[in-house]
C-alpha positions in Angstrom: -10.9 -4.6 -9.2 -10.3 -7.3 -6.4 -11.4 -7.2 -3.3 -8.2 -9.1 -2.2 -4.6 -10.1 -3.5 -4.4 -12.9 -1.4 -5.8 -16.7 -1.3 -8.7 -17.3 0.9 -6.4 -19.4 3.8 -3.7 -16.3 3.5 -7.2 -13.9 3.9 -8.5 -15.7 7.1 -5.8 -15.4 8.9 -5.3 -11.7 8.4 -8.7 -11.1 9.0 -8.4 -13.1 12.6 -5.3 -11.0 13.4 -6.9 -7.6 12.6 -10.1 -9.0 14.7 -7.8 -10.1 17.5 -5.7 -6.8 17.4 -8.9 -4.6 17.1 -10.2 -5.8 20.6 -7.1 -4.8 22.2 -7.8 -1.3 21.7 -11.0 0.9 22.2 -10.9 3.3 19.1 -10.6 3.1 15.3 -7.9 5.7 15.7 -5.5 3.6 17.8 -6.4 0.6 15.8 -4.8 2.2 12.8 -2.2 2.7 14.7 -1.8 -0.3 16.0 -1.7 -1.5 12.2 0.9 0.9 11.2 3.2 -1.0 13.5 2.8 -4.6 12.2 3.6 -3.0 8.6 -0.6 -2.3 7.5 -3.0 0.6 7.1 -6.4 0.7 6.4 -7.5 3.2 2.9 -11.5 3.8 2.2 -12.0 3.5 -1.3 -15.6 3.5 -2.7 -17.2 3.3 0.7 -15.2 0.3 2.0 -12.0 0.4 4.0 -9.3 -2.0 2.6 -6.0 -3.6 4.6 -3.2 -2.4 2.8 0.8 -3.4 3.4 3.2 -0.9 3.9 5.4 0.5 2.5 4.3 -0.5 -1.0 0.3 -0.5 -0.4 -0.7 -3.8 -2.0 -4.1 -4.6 -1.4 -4.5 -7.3 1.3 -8.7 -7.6 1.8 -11.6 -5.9 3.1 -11.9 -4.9 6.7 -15.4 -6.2 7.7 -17.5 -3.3 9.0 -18.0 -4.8 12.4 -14.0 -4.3 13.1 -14.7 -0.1 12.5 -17.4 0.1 15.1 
């Protein structure tokens, strides 16, 4: 299994949106939230959280653990 379904360019600039969007708010649970409304959601599978699209749940990439604290 991948740890990501997109190229590493495509990957970087998710992962600076989610870091960007994750300082706007104070908690994990409004971040999800947040999420939801750009058309992602976060799953845990085997101890790591995963960005997923919505509605069809295709694996985007990893959350890095410092965006859940």
């Amino acid at each position: 299994m991948t740890t990501c379904d997109l190229d590493r360019v495509e990957t970087e600039s998710v992962l600076r949106f989610l870091s960007r969007e994750r300082k706007k708010v104070p908690s994990l649970f409004e971040f999800k939230h947040r999420l939801r409304n750009y058309g992602y959601c976060l799953k845990r599978s085997e101890g790591v959280f995963y960005v997923l699209t919505l509605p069809h749940r295709k694996r985007v990439c990893a959350l890095p653990r410092e965006l859940l604290s």
